[in-house]
The first five atom37 places (N, CA, C, CB, O) and aatype in JSON, in Angstrom:
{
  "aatype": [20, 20, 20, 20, 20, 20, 20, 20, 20, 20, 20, 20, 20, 20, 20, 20, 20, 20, 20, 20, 20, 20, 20, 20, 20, 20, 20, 20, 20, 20, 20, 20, 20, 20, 20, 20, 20, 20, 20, 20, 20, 20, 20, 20, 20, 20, 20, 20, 20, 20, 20, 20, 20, 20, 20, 20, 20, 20, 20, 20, 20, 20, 20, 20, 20, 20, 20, 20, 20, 20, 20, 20, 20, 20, 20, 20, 20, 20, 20, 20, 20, 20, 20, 20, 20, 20, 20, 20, 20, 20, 20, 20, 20, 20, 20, 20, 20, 20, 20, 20, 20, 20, 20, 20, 20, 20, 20, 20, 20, 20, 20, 20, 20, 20],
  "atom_mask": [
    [1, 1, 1, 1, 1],
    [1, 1, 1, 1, 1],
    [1, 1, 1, 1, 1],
    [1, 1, 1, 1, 1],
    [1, 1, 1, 1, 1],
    [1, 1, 1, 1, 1],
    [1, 1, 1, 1, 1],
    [1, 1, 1, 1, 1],
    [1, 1, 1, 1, 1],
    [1, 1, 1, 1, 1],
    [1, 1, 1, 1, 1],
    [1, 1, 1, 1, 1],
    [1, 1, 1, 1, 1],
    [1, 1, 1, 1, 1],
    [1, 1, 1, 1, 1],
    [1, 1, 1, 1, 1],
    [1, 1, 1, 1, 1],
    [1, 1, 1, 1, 1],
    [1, 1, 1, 1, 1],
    [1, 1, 1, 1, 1],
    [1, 1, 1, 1, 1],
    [1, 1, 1, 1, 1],
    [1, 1, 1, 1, 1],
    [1, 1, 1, 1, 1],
    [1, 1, 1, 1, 1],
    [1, 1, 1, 1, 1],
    [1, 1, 1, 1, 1],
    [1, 1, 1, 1, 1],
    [1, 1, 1, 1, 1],
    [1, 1, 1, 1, 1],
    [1, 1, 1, 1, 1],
    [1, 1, 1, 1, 1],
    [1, 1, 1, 1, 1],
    [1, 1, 1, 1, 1],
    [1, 1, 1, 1, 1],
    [1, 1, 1, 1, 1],
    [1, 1, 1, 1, 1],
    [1, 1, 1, 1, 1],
    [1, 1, 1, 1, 1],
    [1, 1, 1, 1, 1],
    [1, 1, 1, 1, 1],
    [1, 1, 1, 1, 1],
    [1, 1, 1, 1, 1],
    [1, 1, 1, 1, 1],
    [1, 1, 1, 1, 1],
    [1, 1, 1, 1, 1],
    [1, 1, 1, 1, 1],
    [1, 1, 1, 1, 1],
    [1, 1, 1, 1, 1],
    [1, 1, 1, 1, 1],
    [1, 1, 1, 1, 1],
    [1, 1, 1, 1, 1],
    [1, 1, 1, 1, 1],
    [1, 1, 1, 1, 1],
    [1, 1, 1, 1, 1],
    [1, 1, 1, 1, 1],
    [1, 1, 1, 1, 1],
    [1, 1, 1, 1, 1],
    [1, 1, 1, 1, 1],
    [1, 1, 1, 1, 1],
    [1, 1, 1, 1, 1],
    [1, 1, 1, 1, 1],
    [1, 1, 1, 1, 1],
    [1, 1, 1, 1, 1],
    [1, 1, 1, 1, 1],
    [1, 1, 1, 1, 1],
    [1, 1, 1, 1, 1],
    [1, 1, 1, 1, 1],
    [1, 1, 1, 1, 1],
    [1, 1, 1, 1, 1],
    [1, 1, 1, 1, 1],
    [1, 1, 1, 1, 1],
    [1, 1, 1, 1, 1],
    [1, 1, 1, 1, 1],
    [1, 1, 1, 1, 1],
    [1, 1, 1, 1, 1],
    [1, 1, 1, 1, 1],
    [1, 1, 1, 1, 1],
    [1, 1, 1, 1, 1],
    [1, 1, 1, 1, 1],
    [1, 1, 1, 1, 1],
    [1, 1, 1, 1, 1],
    [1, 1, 1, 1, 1],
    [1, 1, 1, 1, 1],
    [1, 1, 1, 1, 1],
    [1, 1, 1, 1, 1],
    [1, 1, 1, 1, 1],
    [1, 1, 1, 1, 1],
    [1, 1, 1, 1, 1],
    [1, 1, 1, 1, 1],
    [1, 1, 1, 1, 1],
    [1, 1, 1, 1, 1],
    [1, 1, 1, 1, 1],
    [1, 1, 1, 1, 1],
    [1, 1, 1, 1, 1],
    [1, 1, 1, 1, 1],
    [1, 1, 1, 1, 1],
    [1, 1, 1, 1, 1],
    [1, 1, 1, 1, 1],
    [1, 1, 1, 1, 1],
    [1, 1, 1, 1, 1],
    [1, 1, 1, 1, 1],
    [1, 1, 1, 1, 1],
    [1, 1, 1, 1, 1],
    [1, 1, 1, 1, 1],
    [1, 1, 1, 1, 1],
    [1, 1, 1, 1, 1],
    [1, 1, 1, 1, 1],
    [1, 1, 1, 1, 1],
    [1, 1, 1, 1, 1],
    [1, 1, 1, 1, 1],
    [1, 1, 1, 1, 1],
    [1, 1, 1, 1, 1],
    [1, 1, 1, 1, 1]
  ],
  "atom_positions": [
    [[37.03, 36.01, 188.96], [36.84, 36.28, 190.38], [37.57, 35.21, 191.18], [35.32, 36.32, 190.75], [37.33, 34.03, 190.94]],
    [[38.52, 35.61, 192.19], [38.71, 34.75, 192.57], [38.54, 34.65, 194.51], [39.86, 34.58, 191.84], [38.25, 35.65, 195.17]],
    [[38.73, 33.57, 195.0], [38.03, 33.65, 196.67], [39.84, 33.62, 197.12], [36.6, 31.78, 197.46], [40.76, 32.88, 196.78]],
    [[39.75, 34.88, 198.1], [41.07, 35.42, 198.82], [40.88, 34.25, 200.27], [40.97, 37.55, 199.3], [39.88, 34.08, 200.96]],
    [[42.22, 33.57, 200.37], [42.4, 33.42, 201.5], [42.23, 34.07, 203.04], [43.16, 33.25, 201.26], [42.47, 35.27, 203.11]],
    [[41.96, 33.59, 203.89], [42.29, 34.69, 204.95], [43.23, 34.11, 205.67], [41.16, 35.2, 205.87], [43.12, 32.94, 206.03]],
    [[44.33, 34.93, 205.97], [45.62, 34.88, 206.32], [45.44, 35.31, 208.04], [46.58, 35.96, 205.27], [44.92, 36.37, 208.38]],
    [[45.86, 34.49, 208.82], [45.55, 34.29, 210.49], [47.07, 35.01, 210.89], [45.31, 32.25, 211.19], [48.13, 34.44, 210.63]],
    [[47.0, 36.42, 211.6], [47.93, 37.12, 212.35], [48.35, 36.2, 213.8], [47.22, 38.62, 212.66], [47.49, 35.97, 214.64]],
    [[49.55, 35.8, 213.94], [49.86, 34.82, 214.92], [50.98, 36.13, 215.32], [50.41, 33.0, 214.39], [51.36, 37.12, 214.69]],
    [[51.34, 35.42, 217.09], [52.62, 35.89, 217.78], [53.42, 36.13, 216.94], [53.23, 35.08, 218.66], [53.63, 37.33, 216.74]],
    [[54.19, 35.14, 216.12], [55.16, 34.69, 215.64], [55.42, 35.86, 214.81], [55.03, 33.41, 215.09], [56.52, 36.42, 214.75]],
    [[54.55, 36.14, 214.28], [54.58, 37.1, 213.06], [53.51, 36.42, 211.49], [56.53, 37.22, 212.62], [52.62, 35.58, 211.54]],
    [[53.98, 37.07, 210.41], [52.94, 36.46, 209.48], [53.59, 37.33, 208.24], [51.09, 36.74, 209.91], [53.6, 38.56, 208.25]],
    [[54.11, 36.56, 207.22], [54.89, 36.74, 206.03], [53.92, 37.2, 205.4], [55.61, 35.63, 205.38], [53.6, 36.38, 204.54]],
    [[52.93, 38.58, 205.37], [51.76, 38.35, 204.26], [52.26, 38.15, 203.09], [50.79, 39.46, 204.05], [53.32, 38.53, 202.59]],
    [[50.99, 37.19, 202.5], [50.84, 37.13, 200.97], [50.05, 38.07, 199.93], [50.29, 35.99, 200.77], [48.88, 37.86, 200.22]],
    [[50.07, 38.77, 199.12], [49.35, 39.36, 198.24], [49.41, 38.93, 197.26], [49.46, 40.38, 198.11], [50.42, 38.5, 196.71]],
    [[47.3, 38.99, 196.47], [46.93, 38.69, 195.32], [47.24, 39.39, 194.33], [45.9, 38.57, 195.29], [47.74, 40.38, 194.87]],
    [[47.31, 39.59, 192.87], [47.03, 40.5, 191.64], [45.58, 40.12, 192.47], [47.49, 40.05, 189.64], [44.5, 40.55, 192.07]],
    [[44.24, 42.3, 192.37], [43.25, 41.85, 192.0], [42.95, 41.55, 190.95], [42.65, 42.3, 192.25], [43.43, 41.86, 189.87]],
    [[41.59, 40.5, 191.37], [40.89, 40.23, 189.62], [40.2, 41.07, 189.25], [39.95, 39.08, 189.28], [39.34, 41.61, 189.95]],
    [[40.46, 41.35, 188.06], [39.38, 41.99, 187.01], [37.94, 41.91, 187.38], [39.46, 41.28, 185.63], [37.28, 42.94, 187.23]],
    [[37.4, 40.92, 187.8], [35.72, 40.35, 187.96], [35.63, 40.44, 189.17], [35.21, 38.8, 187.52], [34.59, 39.88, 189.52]],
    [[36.36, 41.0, 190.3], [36.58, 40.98, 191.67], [37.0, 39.89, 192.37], [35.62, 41.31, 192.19], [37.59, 38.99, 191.78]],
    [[36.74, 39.82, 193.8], [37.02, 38.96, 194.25], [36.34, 38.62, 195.39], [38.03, 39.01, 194.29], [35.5, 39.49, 195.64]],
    [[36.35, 37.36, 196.52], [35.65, 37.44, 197.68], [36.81, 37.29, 198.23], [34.5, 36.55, 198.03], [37.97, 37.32, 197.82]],
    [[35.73, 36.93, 200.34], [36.55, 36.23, 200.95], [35.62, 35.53, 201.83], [37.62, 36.97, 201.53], [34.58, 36.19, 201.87]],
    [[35.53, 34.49, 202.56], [34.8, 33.79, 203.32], [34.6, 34.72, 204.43], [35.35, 32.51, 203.63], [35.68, 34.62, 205.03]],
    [[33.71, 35.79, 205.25], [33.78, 36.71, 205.78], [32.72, 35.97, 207.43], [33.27, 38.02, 204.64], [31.72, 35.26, 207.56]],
    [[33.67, 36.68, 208.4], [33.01, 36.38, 210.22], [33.01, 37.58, 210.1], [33.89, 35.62, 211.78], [31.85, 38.0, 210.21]],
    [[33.63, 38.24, 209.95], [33.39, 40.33, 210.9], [34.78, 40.17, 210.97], [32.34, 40.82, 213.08], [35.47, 41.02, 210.4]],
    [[35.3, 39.29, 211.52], [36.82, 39.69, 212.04], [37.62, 40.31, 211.16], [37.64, 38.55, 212.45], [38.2, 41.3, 211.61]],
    [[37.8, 40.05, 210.15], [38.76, 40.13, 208.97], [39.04, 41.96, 208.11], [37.93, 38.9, 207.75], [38.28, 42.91, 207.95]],
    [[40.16, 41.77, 207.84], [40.13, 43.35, 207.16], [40.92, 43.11, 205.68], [41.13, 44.72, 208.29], [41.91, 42.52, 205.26]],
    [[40.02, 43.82, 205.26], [40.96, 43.43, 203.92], [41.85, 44.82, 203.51], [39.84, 42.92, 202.43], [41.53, 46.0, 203.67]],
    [[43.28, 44.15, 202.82], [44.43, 45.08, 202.57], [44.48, 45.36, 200.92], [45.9, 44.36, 203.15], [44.39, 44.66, 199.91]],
    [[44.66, 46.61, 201.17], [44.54, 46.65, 199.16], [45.78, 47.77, 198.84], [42.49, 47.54, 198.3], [45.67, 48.97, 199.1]],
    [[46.87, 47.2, 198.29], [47.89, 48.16, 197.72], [47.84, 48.62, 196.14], [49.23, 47.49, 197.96], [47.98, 47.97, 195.11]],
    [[47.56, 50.24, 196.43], [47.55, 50.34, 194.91], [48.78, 51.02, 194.15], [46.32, 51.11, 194.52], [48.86, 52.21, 194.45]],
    [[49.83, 50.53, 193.18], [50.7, 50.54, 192.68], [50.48, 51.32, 191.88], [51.08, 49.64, 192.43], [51.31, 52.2, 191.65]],
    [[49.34, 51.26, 191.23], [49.36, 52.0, 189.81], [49.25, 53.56, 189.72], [48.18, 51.49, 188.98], [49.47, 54.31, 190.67]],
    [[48.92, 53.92, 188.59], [49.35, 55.54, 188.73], [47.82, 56.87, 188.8], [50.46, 55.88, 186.98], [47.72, 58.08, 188.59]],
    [[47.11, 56.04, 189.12], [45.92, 56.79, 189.4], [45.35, 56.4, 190.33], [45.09, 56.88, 188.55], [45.94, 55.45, 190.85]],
    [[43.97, 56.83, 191.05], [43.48, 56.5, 192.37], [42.55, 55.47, 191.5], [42.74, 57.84, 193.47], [42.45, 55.46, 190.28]],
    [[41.85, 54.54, 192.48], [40.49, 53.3, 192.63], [40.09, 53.43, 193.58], [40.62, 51.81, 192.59], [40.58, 53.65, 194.68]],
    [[38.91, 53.27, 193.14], [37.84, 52.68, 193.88], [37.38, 50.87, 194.6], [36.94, 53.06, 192.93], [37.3, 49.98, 193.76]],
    [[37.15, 50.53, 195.97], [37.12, 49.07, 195.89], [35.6, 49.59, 196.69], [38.59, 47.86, 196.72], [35.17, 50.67, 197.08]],
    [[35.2, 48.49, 196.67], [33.75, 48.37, 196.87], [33.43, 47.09, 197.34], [32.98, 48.63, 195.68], [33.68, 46.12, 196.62]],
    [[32.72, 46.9, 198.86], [32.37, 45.89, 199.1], [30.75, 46.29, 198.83], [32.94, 45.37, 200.41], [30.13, 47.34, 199.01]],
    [[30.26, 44.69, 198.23], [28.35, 44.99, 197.82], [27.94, 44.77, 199.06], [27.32, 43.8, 196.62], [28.54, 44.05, 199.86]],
    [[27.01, 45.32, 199.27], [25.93, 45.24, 200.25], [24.99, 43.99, 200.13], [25.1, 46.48, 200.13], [25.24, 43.74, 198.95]],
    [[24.45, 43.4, 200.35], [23.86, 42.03, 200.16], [22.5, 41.88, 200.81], [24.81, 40.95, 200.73], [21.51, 41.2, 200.56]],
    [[22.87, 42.9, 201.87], [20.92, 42.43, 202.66], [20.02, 44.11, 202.39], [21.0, 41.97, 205.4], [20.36, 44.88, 201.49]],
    [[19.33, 44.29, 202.99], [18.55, 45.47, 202.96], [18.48, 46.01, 204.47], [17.11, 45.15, 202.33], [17.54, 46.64, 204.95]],
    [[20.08, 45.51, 205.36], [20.63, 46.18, 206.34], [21.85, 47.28, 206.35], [20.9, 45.27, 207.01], [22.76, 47.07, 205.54]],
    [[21.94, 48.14, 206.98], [23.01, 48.84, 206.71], [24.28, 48.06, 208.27], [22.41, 50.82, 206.72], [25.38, 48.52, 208.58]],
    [[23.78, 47.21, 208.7], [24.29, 46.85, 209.73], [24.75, 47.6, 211.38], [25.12, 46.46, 209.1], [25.46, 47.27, 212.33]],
    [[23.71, 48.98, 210.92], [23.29, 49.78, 211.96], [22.11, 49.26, 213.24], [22.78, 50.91, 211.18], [20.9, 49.04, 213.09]],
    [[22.76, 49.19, 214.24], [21.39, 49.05, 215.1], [20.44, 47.91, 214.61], [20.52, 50.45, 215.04], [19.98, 47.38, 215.62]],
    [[20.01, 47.39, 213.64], [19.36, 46.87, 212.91], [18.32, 47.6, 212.77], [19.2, 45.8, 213.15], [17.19, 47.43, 213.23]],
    [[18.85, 48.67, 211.93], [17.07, 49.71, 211.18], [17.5, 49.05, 209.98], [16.83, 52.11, 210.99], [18.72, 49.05, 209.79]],
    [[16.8, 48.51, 209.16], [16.12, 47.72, 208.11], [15.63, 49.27, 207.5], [14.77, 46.36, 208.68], [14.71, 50.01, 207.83]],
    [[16.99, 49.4, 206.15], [16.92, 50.42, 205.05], [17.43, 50.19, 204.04], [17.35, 51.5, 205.26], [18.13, 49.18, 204.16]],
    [[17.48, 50.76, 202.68], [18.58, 50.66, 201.98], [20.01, 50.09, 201.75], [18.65, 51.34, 201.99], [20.96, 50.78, 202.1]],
    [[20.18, 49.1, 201.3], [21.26, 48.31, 201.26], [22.58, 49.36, 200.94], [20.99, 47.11, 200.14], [22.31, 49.74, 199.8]],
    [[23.31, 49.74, 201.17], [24.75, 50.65, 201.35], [25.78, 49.58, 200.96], [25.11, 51.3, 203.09], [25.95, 48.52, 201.56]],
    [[26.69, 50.19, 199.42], [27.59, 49.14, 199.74], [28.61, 50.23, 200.25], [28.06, 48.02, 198.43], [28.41, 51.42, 200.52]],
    [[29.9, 49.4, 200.3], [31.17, 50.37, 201.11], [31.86, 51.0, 199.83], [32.52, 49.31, 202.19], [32.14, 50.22, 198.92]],
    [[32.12, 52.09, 199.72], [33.18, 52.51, 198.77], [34.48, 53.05, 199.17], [32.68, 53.43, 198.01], [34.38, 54.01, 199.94]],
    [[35.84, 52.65, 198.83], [36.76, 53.4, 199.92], [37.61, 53.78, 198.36], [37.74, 52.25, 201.55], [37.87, 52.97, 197.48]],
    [[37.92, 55.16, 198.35], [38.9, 55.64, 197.06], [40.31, 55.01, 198.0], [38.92, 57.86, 196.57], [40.36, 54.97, 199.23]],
    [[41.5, 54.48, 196.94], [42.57, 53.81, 197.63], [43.01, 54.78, 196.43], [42.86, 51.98, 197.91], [42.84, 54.44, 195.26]],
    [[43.74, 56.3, 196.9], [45.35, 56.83, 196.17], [45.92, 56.4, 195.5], [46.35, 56.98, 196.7], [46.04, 55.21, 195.77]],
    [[46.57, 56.75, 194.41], [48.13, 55.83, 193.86], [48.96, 55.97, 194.57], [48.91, 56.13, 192.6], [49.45, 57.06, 194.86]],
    [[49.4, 54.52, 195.14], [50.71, 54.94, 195.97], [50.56, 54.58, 197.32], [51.03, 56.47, 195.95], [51.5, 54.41, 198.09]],
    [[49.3, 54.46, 197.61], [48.47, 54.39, 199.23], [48.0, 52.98, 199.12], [46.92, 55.59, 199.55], [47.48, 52.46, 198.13]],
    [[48.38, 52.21, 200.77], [48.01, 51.06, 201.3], [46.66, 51.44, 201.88], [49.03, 50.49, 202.27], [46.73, 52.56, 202.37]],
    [[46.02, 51.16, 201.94], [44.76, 50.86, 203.05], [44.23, 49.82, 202.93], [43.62, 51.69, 203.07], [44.17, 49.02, 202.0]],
    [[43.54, 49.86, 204.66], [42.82, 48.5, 205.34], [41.69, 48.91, 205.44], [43.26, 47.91, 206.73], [41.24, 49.97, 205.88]],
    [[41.21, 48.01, 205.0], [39.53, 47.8, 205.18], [38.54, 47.05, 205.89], [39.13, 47.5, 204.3], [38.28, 45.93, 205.45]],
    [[37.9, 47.49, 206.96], [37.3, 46.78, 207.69], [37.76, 46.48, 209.29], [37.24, 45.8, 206.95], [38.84, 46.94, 209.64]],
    [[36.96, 45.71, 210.26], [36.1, 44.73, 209.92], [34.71, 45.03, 208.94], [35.74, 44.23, 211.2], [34.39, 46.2, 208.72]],
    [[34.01, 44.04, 208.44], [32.66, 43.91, 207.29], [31.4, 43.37, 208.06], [33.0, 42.66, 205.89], [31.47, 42.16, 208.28]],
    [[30.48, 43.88, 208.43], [29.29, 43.26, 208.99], [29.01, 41.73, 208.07], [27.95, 44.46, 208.85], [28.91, 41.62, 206.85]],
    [[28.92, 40.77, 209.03], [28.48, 39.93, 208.11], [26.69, 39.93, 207.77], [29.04, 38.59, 208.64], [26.23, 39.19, 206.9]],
    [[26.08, 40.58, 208.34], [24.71, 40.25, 208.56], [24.5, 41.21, 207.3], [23.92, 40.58, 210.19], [23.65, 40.94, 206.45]],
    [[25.14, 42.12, 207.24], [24.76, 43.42, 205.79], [25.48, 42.99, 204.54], [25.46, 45.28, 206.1], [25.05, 43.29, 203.42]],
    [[26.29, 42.48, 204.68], [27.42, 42.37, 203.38], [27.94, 40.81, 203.24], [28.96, 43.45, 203.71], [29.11, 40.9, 202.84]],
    [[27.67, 39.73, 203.36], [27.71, 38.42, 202.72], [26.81, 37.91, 202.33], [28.12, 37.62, 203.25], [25.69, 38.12, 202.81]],
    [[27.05, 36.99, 201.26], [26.52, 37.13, 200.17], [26.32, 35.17, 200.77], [27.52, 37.95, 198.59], [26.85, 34.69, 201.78]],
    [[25.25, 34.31, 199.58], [24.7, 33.43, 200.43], [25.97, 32.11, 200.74], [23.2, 32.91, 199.67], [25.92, 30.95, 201.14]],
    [[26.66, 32.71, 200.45], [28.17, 31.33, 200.09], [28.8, 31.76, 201.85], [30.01, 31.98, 198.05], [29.57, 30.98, 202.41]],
    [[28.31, 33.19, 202.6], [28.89, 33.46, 203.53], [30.15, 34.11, 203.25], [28.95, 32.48, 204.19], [31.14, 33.97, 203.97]],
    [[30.11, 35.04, 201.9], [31.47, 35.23, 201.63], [31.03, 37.06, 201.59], [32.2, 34.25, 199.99], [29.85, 37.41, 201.6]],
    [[31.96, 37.87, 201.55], [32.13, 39.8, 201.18], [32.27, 39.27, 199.67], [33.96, 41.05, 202.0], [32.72, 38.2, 199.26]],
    [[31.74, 40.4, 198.94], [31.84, 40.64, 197.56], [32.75, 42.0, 197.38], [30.32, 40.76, 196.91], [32.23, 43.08, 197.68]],
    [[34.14, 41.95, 196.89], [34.49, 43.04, 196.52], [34.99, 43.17, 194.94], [35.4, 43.39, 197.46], [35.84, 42.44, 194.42]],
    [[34.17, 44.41, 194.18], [35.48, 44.98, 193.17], [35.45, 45.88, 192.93], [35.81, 44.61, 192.03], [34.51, 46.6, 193.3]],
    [[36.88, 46.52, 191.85], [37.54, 47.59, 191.93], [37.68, 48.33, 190.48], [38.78, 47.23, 192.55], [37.94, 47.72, 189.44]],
    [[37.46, 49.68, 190.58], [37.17, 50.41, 188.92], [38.24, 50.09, 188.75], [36.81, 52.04, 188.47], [38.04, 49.79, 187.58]],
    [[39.53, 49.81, 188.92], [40.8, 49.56, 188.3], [41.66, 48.45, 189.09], [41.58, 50.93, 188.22], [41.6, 48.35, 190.32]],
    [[42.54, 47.52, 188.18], [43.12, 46.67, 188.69], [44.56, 46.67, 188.43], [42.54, 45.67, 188.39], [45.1, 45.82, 189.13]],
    [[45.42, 47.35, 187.64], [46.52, 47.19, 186.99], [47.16, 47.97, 188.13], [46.61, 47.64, 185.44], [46.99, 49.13, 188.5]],
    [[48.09, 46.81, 188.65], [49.42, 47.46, 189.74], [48.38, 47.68, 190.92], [50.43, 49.3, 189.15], [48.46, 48.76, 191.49]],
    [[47.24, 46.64, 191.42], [46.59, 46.35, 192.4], [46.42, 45.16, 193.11], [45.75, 46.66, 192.14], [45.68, 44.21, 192.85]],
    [[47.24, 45.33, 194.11], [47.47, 43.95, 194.87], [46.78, 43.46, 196.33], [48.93, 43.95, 195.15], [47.07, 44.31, 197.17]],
    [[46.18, 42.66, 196.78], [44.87, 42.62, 197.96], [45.64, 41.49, 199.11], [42.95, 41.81, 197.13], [46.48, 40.66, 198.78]],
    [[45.22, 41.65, 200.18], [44.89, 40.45, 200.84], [44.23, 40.41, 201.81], [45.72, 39.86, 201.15], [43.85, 41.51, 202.21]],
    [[43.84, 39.3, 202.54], [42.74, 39.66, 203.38], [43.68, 38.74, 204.81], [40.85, 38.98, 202.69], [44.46, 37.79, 204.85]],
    [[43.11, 39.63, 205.79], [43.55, 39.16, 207.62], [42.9, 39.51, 208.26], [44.7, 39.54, 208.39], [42.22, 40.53, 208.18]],
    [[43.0, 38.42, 209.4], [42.56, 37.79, 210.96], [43.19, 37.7, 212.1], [42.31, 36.61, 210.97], [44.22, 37.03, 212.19]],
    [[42.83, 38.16, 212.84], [43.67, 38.19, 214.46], [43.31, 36.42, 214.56], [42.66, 39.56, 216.18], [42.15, 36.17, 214.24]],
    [[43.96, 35.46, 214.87], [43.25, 34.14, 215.42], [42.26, 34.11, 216.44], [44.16, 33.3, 215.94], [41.78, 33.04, 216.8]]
  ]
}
């Protein structure tokens, strides 16, 4: 598992960086702001999954069933994920928990408006 940087979107522009995901998943130090990017290369669709952590769905605050997020990412398809409630989905380090049924030719990163 490893903890993803979060990469700060400036004027200037912003060279993103992308991870290999890990096998064991990965975090990121999570405010709400942040979205995480997941390119999947490989030749079948995945699943990424952020865990749910409290027994909020980060609705209104009705106090139910913990929901984690599941988003199917295509072969071949970029998607962004998020913003992440922090009050429903970090975990006690203050970090998102994500992982993915498949990792081979799956590359992540995570960003922030400053």
């Amino acid at each position: 598992m490893a903890v993803l940087s979060v990469q700060k979107i400036v004027k200037a522009g912003l060279t993103a960086a992308f991870a290999a995901a890990a096998g064991g998943g990965d975090s990121w130090q999570n405010t709400g702001r942040e979205f995480l990017e997941v390119i999947n290369a490989g030749v079948g669709s995945i699943n990424v999954t952020i865990a749910a952590q409290a027994g909020a769905c980060g609705t209104y605050g009705v106090t139910n069933a913990a929901h984690d997020i599941v988003v199917a990412v295509s072969n071949g398809v970029t998607k962004r994920i998020g913003p992440i409630d922090p009050v429903a989905y970090n975990d006690s380090n203050g970090r998102a928990q994500i992982t993915y049924s498949g990792v081979t030719s799956v590359t992540v990163g995570v960003f922030a408006a400053p």
